[in-house]
C-alpha positions as CSV (number, residue, x, y, z in Angstrom):
1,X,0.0,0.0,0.0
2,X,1.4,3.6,-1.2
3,X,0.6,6.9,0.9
4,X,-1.7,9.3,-0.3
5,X,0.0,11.2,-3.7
6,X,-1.0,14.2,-1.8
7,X,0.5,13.5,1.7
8,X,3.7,11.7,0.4
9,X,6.6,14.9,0.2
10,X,9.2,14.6,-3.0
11,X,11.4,11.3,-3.1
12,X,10.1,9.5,-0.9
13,X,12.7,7.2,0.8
14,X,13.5,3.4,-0.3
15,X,12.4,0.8,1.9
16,X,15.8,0.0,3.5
17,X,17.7,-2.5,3.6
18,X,19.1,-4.0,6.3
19,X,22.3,-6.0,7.6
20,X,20.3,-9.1,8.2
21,X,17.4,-11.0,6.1
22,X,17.7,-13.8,3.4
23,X,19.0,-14.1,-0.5
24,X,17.6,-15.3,-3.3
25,X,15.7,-18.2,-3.1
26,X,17.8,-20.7,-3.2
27,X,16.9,-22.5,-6.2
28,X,15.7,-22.3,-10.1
29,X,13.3,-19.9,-11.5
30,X,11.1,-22.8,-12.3
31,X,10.9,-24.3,-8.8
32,X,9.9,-21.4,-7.2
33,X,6.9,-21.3,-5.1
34,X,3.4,-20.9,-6.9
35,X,2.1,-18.4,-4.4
36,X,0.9,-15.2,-5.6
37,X,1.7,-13.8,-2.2
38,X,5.5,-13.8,-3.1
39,X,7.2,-11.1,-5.9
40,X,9.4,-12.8,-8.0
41,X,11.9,-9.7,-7.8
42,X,12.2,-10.8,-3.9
43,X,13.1,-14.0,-4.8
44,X,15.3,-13.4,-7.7
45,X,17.4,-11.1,-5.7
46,X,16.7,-11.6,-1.9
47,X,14.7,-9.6,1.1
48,X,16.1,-7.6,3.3
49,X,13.8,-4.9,4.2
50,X,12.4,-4.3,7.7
51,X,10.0,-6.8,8.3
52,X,9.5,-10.0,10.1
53,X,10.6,-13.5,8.6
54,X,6.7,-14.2,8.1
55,X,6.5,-11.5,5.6
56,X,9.8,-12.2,3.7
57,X,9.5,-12.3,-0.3
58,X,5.9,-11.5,0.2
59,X,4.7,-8.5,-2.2
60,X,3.7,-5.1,-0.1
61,X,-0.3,-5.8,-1.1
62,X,0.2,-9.1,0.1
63,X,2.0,-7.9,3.7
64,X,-0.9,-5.4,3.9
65,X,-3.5,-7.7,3.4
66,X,-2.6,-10.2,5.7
67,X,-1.9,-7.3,8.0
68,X,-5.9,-6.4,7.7
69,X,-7.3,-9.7,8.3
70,X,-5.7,-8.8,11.9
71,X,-5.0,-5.3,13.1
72,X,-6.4,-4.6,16.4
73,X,-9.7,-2.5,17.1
74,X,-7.5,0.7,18.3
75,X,-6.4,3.6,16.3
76,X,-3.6,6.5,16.9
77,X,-4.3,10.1,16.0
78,X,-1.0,12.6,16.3
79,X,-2.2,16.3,16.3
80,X,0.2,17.8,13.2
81,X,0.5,21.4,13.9
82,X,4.5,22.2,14.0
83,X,5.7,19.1,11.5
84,X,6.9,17.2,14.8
85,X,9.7,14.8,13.9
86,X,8.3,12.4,15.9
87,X,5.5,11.5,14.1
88,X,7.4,9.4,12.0
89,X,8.3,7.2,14.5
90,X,5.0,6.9,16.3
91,X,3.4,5.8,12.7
92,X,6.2,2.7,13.1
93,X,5.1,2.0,16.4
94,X,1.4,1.8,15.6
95,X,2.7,-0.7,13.1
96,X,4.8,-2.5,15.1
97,X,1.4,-2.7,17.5
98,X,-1.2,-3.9,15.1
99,X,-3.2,-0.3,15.3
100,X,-6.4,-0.3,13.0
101,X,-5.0,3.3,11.4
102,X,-3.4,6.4,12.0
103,X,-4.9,9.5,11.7
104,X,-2.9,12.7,11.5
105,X,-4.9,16.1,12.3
106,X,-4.0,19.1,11.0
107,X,-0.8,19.7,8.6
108,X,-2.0,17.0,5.6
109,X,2.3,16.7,5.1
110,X,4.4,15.1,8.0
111,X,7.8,14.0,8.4
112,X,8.2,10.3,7.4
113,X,11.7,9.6,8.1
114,X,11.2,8.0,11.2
115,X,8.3,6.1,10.5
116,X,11.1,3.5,7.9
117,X,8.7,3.3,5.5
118,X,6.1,1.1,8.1
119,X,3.5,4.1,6.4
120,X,3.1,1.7,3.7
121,X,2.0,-1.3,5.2
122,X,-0.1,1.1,7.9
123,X,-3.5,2.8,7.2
124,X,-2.7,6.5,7.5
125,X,-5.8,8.7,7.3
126,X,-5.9,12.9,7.0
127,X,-8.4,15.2,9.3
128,X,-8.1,18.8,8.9
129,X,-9.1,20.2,12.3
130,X,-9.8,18.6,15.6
131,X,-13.6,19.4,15.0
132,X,-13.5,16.8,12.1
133,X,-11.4,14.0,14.1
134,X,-13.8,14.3,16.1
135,X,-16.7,14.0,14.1
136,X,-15.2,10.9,12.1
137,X,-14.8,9.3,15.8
138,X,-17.8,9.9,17.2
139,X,-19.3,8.8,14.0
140,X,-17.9,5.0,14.4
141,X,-18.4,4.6,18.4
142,X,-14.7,5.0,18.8
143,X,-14.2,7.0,22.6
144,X,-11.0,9.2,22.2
145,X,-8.6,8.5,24.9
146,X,-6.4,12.0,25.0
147,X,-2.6,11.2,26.2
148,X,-1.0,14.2,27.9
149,X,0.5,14.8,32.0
150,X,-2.7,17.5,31.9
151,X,-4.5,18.5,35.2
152,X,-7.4,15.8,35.8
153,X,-5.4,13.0,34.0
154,X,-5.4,9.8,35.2
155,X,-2.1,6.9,35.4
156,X,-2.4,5.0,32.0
157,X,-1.9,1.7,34.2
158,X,-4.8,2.2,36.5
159,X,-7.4,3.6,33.9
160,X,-9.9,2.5,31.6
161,X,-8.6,1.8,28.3
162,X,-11.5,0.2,26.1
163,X,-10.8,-2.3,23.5
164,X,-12.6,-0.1,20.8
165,X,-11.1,3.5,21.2
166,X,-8.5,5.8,20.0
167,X,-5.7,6.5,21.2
168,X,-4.7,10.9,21.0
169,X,-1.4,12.0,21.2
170,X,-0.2,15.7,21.5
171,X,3.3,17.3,19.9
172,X,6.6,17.6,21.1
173,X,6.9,20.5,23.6
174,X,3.5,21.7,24.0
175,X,1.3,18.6,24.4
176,X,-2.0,18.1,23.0
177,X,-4.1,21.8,22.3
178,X,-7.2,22.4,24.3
179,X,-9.6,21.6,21.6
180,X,-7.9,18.1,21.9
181,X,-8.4,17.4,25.3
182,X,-12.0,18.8,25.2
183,X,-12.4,16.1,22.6
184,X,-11.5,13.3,24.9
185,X,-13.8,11.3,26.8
186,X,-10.2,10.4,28.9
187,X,-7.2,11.6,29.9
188,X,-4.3,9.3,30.8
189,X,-0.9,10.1,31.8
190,X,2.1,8.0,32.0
191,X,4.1,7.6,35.7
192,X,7.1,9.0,35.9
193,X,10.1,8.8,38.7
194,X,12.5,11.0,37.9
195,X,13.1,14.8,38.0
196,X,11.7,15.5,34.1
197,X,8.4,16.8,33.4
198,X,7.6,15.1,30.5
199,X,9.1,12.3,28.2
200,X,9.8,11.8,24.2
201,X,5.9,11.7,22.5
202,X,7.5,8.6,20.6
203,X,8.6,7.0,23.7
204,X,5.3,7.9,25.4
205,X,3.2,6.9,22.3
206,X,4.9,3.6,22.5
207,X,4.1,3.0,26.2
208,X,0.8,3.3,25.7
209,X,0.3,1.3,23.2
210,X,2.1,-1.5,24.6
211,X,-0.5,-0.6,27.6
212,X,-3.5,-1.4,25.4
213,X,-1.5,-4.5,23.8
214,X,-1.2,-6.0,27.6
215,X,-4.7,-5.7,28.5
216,X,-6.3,-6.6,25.1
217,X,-4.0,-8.3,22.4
């Protein structure tokens, strides 16, 4: 699955490839498997992108397809107001996590470097304004479970996380924006020990996810 034409920025980045994976398959053209899940490129040359052994040789519509018939019933939204670097990488987590889609509000563009190219294989859907998130939410049943260390907010481990929701994350710095919060049905925070205030939205992202994984996968 490609992005958008009209969210994907100029050269858009190769799928890596990595240190570690397999070669060609290791016999003749005409022994190859007859399974149109494979791409005969993959096995002509070898696979090393990023993904799990399951998935190696297997076409990108074939990964995402597969990937459908089992994505979890949570989704990620990331408001997009300053082009956060860490958007990226939250995009590869949701990936990584089995999230039904991500939806980016605000700023249709976003940096994908840190997201390795997991945007292909991930369901990434645009809403202009928090008023329209919203609207799209509330139209599916989906409660919206804000994530920020805001007054009210409640610790991640102890609160209710339903299986059907989605998960709202805020940008580096300044958090999520009021309109956000008032959005929310919830407000969870993640516990901290030490002497900083707040911790990476990646890394934060990440735990909460995990969080929902735990209790539901």
């Amino acid at each position: 699955m490609t992005p958008p034409p009209d969210a994907a920025p100029t050269g858009e980045p190769a799928e890596p490839e990595l240190p570690y994976g397999v070669g060609p398959w290791p016999s003749a053209p005409e022994e190859w498997p007859d399974d149109p899940r494979y791409d005969r490129a993959l096995l002509a040359d070898g696979d090393r992108r990023n993904v799990i052994d399951r998935y190696r040789y297997w076409t990108m519509d074939a990964i995402v397809a597969d990937l459908d018939a089992q994505r979890h019933p949570f989704h990620v939204a990331i408001e997009n107001w300053q082009h956060d670097m860490n958007i990226g990488s939250i995009v590869r987590s949701a990936n990584a996590f089995g999230a039904a889609e991500v939806h980016i509000i605000g700023k249709r563009r976003w940096n994908r470097r840190g997201a390795m190219v997991t945007d292909r294989y991930q369901h990434v859907r645009h809403h202009e304004d928090v008023s329209a998130f919203a609207a799209w939410a509330a139209s599916g049943g989906l409660p919206v479970i804000a994530v920020d260390n805001v007054a009210g907010s409640e610790p991640v481990d102890r609160a209710e996380l339903p299986e059907r929701c989605v998960l709202l994350f805020g940008q580096e710095g300044p958090g999520l924006s009021p309109e956000a919060v008032a959005a929310a049905s919830g407000v969870v925070e993640i516990t901290q020990y030490g002497s900083t205030r707040s911790i990476n939205a990646s890394a934060a992202a990440a735990v909460v996810m995990y969080e929902w994984c735990r209790r539901w996968a």
